[in-house]
N, C-alpha and C positions, 0 to 999 in steps of 0.2 A: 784144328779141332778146338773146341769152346768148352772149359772145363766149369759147369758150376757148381762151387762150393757150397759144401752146408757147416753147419757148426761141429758135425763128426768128421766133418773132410778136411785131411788134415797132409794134403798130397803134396808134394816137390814142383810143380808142374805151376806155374803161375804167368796170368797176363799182365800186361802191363797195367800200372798202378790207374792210366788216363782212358780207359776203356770199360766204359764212354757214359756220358753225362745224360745224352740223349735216352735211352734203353732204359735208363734207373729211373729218372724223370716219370718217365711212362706210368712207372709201378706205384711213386710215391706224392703225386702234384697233384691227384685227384682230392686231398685233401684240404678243405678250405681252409684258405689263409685265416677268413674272420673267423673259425670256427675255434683258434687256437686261442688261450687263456694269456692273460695280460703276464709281462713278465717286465723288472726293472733292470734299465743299463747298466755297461758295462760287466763286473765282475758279478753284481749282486743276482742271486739265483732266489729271491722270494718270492717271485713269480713261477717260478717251474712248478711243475706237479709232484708232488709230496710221495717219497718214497721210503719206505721202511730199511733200516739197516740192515748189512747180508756179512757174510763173509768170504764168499764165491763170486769170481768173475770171471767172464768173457770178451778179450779183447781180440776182435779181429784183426788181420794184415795180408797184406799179400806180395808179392815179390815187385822190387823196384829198392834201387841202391842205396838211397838214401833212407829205407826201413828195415835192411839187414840188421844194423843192432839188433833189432826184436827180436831177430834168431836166435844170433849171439847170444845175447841176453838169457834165452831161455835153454839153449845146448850149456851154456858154461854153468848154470846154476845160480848166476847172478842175478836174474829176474826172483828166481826162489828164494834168494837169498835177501832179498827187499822185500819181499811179500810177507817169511818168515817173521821179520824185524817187524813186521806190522800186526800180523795174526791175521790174515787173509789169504788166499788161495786166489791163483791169477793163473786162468788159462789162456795162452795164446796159441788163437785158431788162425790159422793159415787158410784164408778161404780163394780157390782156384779161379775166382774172376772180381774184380775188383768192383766194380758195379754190385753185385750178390752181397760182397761184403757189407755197401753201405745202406742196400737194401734190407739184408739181416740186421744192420745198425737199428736203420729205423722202424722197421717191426718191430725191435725192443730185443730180439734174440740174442743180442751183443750188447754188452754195459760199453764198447767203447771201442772205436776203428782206426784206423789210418788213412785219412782222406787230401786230397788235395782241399787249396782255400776255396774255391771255385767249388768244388767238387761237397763241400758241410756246408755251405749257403744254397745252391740248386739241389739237396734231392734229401738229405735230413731236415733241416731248417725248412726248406721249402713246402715239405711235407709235415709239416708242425713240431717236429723232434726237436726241443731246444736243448741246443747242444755247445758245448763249453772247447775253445781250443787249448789243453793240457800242456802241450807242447809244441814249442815252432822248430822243427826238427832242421830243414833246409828251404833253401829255393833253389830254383832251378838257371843255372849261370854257365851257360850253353847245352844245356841237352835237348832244347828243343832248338828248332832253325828254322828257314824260308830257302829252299835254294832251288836255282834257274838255270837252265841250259843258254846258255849265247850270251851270257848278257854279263854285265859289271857291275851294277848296282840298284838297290831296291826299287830305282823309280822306274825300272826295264819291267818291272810285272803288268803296268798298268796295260788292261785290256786282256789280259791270258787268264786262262783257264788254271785254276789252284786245285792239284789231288790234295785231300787231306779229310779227316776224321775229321766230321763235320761236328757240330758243337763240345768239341772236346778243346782241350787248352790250346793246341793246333789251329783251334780257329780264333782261341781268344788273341793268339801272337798273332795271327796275318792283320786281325781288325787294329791291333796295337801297332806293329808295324807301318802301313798302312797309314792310319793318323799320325803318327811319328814321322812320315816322308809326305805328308801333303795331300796325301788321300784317302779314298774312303772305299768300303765293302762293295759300293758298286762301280767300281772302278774296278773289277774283276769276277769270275765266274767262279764256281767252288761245285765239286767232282767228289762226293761221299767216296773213300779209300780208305778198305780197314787197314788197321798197324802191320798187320799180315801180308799185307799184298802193297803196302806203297813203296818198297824197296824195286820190287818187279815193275811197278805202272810208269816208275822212272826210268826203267829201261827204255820203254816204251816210244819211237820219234815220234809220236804224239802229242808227249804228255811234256812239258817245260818246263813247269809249275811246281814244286811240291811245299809243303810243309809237315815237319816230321818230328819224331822225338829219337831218342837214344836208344836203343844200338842201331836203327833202322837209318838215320842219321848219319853217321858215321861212314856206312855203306853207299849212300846216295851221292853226302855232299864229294867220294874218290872217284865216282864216276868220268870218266871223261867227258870235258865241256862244261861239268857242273861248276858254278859258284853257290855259295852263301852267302847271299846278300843282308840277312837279316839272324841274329840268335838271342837268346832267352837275355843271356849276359848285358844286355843293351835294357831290359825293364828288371831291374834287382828285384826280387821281393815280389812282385805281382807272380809267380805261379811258385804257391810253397808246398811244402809235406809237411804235415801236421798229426800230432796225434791227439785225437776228439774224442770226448767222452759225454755221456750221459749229463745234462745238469743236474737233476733230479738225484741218479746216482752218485754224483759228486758232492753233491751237499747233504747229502743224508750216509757218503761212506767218503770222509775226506782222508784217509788211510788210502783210499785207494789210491789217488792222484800222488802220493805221497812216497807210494810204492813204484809206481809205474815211473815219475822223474826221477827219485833215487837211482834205481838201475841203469835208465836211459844215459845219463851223464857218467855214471861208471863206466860204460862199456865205451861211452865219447872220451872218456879221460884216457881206456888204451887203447882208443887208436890215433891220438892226437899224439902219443909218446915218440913215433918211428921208429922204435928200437923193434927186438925180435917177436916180442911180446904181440906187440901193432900187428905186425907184419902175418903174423900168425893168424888172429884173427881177421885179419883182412882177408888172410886168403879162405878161413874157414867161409868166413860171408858170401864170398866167390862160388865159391864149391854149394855152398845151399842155396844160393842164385840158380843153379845150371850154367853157370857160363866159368871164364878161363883168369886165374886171378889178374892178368892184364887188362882184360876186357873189364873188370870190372872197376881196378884201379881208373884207366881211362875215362867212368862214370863219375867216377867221386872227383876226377879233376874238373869236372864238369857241373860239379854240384857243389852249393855252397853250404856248407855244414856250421849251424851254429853249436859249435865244442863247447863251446862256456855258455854256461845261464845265463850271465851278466848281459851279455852281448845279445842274448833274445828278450830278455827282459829291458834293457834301452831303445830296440827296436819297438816292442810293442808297445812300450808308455810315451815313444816321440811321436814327431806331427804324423811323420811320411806313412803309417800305416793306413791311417782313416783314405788320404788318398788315394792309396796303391789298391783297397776294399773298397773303394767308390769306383776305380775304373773294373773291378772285376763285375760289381754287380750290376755297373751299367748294358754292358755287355752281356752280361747275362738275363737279366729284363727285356732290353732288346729282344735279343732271340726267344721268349717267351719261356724262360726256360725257370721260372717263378711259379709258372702252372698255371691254370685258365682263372684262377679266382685273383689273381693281382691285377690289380687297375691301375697301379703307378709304380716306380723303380721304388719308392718307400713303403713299401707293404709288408715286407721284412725287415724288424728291426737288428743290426748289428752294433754289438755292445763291446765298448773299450776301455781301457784301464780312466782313473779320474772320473768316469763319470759322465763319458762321453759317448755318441751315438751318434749313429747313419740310419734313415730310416725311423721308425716306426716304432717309437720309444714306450707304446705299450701292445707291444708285439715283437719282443727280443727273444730271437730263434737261435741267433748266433754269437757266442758271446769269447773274446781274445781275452782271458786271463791269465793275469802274469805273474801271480802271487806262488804259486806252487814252484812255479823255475825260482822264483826269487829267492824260495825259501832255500834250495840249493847254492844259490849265489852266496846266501850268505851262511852256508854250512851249517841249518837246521835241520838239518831231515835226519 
């Protein structure tokens, strides 16, 4: 069943965080790229569109392991408890299909979402929304995989047929994969298989191919016959969970961002303890997942959690981000998934710490700022 969430919808019941690029695309790329107002690189937000100060927000998310804190955060009173410290109000909405989510993002309905990297470059940014990354929460360091029936190793795909959630991060791994063993996207077929049913299409003695994500993953790769030949853990950093906000609203309400990392890193400080405390919360996270605290322990070993600011703020001021966001939007370009008004892979500009840009330096849609973690690194907040 397909739950779509609205900003009242506030249900238990959530799809997967990569479902799907394609469908939100639809709703938000009809907007023209040149129609959108010049903006400057990296961090600096003087190009966004000017917005009056509030004291109420709306931050979307939806279920996927690496954004349980959000819950956390907001059942323990620790999210209120950041908010309070600031004199703002911060509602987090739980919206039932993740796609909905970052469509409510960019209609404006939500000051601010949880989005994959991939995921705030094609269908906010894409669709004029420029939008600020708050937080580099994780990547993904094996949840998602490639695995094949009969075979030993990645170069056994070439000429088969690949199930998988087609332009979703699923397809961004096989095209990575893929280049990373010597070949290319047409060196194989690809079988549109929603998250729902590619556990079962690998059932299937037809089907040999798949690529998948987590929990559906797990399932596949115990099958008998199955290998993984290919997993996330193999490109660090190229598919992350992020939490994105408004530019506009971020520079006219810098309290907010202020609020939302405070909390975020409280609730990363106790689960980073492993004492009982951790443990507790972990399993609360579980439990408001829908799933079993082991099932979901075995996600987060799968997931790479940046616990310390320091450690995401290094990442996003070194070389390897610009590169790891240049293979994402290559790929994404490619696939068209920019919207009909882009005429080249730099139509979208993306903005990094220094002062530095990919793309379309006055057309900064998407902008990796590191100043709000930092200010937690260095115990401001």
């Amino acid at each position: 069943m397909t739950f779509h969430g609205s900003v009242e919808d506030k249900g238990k019941v959530g799809r997967t965080r990569r479902h799907l690029l394609g469908s939100g695309l639809a709703l938000v790329a009809l907007a023209a790229l040149g129609g959108c107002g010049a903006s400057k690189p990296a961090g600096e937000a003087a190009g966004a569109q000017t917005e009056a100060a509030k004291t109420e927000f709306n931050i979307g998310w939806s279920i996927y392991a690496g954004w349980m804190p959000w819950a956390y955060a907001e059942k323990s009173g620790i999210l209120k408890k950041w908010a309070d410290k600031y004199g703002i109000k911060i509602n987090l909405i739980q919206v039932n299909d993740y796609v909905e989510s970052l469509n409510q993002y960019t209609a404006g309905k939500l000051d601010g979402v949880g989005s994959t990297n991939m995921d705030a470059l094609t269908i906010p940014a894409a669709g004029g929304k420029d939008t600020t990354v708050l937080i580099l929460g994780d990547y993904s360091n094996g949840n998602d995989g490639i695995v094949l029936k009969n075979a030993a190793a990645m170069a056994d795909i070439k000429g088969r047929t690949v199930n998988l959630v087609e332009l979703s991060v699923s397809h961004y791994l096989l095209a990575r994969a893929l280049t990373l063993n010597g070949m290319q996207l047409s060196d194989v077929k690809t079988v549109n298989t929603s998250d729902a049913d590619i556990a079962s299409a690998f059932a299937s003695p037809t089907v040999t191919a798949v690529a998948a994500w987590n929990p559906q993953l797990s399932q596949i790769k115990a099958a008998p016959g199955a290998t993984m030949v290919f997993d996330s853990s193999k490109i660090p950093n190229e598919i992350q969970d992020l939490m994105t906000v408004s530019t506009a609203t971020l520079k006219a309400n810098p309290n907010l961002g202020k609020a939302l990392v405070g909390a975020w890193y409280e609730v990363l400080g106790i689960m980073a303890k492993g004492d009982a405390k951790a443990n507790e919360a972990i399993d609360d996270m579980a439990r408001m997942a829908g799933t079993t605290p082991e099932n979901f322990r075995a996600q987060l070993k799968t997931t790479y959690i940046y616990y310390k600011p320091a450690e995401a703020v290094s990442y996003l001021t070194g070389p390897d981000i610009i590169k790891h966001e240049d293979a994402v939007r290559q790929f994404s370009y490619a696939k068209g998934l920019f919207g009909p008004a882009a005429t080249s892979v730099d139509a979208i500009g993306i903005g990094f710490a220094n002062g530095k840009t990919l793309g379309d330096k006055a057309n900064v849609k998407l902008r990796f700022d590191p100043s709000f973690m930092q200010m937690a690194a260095d115990g401001k907040l």
